[in-house]
C-alpha positions in Angstrom: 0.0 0.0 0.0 1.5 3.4 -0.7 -0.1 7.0 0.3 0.0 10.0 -1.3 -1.0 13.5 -1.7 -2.0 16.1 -4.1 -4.3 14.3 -6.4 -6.7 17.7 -6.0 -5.9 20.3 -3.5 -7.7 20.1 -0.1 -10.0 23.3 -1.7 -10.0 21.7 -4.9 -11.6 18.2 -3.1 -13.6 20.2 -0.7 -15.5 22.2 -3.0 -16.3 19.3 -5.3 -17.3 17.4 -2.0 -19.9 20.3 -1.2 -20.9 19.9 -4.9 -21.5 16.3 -4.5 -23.4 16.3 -1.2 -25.8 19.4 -2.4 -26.6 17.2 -5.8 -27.0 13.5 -3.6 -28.6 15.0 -0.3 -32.3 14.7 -1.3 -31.9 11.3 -2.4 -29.5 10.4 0.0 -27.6 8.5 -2.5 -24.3 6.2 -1.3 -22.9 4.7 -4.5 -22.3 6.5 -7.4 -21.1 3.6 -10.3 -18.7 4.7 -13.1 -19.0 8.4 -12.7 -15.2 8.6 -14.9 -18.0 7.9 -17.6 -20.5 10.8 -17.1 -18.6 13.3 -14.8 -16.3 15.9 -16.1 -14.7 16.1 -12.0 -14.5 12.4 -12.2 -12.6 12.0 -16.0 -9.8 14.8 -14.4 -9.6 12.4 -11.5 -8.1 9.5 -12.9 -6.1 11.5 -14.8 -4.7 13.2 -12.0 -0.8 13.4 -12.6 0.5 12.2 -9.0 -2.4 9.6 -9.0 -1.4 8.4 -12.4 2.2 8.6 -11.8 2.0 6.3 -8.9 0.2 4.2 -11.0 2.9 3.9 -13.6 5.6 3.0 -10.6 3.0 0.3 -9.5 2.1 -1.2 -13.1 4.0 0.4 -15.8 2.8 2.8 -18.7 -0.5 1.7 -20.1 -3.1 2.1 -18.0 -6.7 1.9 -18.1 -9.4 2.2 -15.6 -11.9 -0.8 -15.1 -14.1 0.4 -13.0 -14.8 3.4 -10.6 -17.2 3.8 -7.3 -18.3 6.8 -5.5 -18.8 6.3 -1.9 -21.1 8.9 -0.2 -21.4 8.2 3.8 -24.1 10.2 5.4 -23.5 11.0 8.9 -25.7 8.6 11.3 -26.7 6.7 8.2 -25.6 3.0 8.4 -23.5 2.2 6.2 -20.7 -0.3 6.7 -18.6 -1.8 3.6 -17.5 -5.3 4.8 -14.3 -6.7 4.7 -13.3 -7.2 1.0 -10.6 -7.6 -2.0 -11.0 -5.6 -4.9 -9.5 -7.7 -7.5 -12.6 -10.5 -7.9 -16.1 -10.6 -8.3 -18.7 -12.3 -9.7 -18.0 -10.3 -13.3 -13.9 -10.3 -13.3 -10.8 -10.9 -11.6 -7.8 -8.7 -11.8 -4.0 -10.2 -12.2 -2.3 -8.4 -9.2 0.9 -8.1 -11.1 -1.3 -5.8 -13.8 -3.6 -3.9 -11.4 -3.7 -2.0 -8.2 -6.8 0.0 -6.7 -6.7 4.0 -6.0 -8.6 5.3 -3.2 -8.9 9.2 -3.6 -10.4 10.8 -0.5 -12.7 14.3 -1.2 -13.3 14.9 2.7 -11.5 14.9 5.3 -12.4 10.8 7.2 -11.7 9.5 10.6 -12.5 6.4 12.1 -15.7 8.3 13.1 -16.3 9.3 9.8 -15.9 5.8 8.5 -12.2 5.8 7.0 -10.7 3.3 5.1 -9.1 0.3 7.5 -6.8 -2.6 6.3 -5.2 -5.7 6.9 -1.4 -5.1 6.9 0.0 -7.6 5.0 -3.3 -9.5 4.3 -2.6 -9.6 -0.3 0.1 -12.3 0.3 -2.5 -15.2 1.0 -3.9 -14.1 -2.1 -7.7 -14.1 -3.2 -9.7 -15.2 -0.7 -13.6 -17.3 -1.0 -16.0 -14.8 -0.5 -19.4 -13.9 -0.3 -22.0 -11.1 -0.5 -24.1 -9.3 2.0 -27.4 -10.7 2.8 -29.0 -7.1 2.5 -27.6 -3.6 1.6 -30.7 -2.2 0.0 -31.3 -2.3 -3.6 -29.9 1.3 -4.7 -26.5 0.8 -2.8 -26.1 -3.1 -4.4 -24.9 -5.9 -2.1 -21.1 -5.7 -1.0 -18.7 -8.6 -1.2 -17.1 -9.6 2.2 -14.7 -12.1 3.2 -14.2 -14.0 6.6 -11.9 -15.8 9.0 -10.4 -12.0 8.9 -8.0 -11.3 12.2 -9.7 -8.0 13.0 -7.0 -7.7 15.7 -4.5 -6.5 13.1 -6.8 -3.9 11.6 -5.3 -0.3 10.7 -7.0 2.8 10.1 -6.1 5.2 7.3 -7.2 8.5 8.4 -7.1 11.2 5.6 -7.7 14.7 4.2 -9.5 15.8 0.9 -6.9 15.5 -1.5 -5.4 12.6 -0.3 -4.7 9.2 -1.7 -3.4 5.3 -1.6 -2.6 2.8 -3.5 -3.8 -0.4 -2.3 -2.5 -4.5 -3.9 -6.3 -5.6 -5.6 -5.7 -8.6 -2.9 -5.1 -6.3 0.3 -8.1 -6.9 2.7 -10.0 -3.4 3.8 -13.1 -2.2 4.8 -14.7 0.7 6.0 -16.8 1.5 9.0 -20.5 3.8 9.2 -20.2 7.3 9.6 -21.0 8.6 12.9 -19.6 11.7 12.7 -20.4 15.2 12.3 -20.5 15.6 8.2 -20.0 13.5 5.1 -17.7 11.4 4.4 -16.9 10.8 0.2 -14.6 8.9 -1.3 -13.6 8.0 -5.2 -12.6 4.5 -5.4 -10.7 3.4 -8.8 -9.4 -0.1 -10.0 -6.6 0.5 -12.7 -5.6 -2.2 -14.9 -2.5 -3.2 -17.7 -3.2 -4.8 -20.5 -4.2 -8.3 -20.1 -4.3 -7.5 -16.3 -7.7 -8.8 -16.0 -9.8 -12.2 -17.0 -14.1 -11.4 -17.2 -15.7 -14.4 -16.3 -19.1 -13.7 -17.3 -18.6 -12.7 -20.6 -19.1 -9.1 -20.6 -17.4 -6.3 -22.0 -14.8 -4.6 -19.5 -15.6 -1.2 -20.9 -12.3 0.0 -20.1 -10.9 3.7 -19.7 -7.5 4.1 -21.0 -5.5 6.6 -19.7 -2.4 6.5 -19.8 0.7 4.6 -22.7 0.1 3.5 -26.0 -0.5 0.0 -25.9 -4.6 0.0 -25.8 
């Protein structure tokens, strides 16, 4: 996992945060699928020199995105994103050697707030059997989660708008309800090389290149 900062400034982040939580407070709305595909704010994300850079250190030159999530957290909403890998699904599995996830913060997060927390060290026993929540409500989708997960060793990542990490698709994480005082959002992003990924259900990846010439 490796941190960094300066994807957006923190007035940058905070503004579109405010942006984001006027336009998704009526409906309350938690995830926001593939906005790199509709949303100005979220196309200059991914493109984000320092984000992208650290992506080329992680994976090399071509780069494309696979898929992106906007997390909105209300405060005293629950919302709790179970322990999880990014890298597999029902729809695709990511080669770790030819992907790595981004996680760009747009507020400020805590551990009130619901920040990200990992399992140090948990990508080298690789993909793990997983399942999906029983119930998460139709509009947020159902979350995969893993088990037999040694809570014990759990870190928190607090962070500030602006900031970033990289994280190994097999890296274990999860994230907590907001019970703070304001929103929490976060832009999560899985980048991938070429053949970095395998779909098994026969769809089309749809994917976002954004960086290199070999697409």
């Amino acid at each position: 996992m490796r941190r960094f900062r300066g994807w957006a400034t923190p007035a940058a982040a905070t503004a579109r945060a405010a942006h984001l939580t006027a336009r998704y407070r009526a409906d309350r709305t938690e995830v926001v699928r593939n906005p790199h595909l509709t949303a100005e704010w979220a196309r200059h994300a991914v493109r984000s020199p320092v984000l992208l850079n650290a992506v080329r250190r992680a994976i090399g030159p071509d780069i494309a995105v696979e898929n992106t999530f906007l997390v909105i957290k209300w405060p005293g909403h629950p919302f709790e994103v179970p322990w999880h890998q990014d890298g597999i699904n029902d729809r695709i599995i990511l080669d770790p050697r030819r992907s790595v996830a981004a996680w760009l913060a747009l507020t400020n997060a805590d551990e009130a707030s619901g920040c990200l927390r990992v399992i140090p060290g948990s990508q080298q026993y690789g993909y793990r059997q997983y399942g999906t929540e029983p119930d998460a409500g139709a509009a947020r989708g159902r979350a995969l989660s893993v088990g037999g997960i040694d809570t014990a060793q759990a870190q928190a990542l607090p962070s500030q708008g602006g900031d970033g990490c990289l994280m190994d698709v097999r890296l274990v994480h999860s994230s907590a309800s907001n019970t703070g005082a304001g929103v929490r959002i976060g832009l999560n992003i899985r980048f991938v090389a070429p053949a970095g990924y395998s779909v098994r259900d026969g769809s089309d990846p749809s994917l976002y290149p954004v960086s290199g010439t070999g697409w």
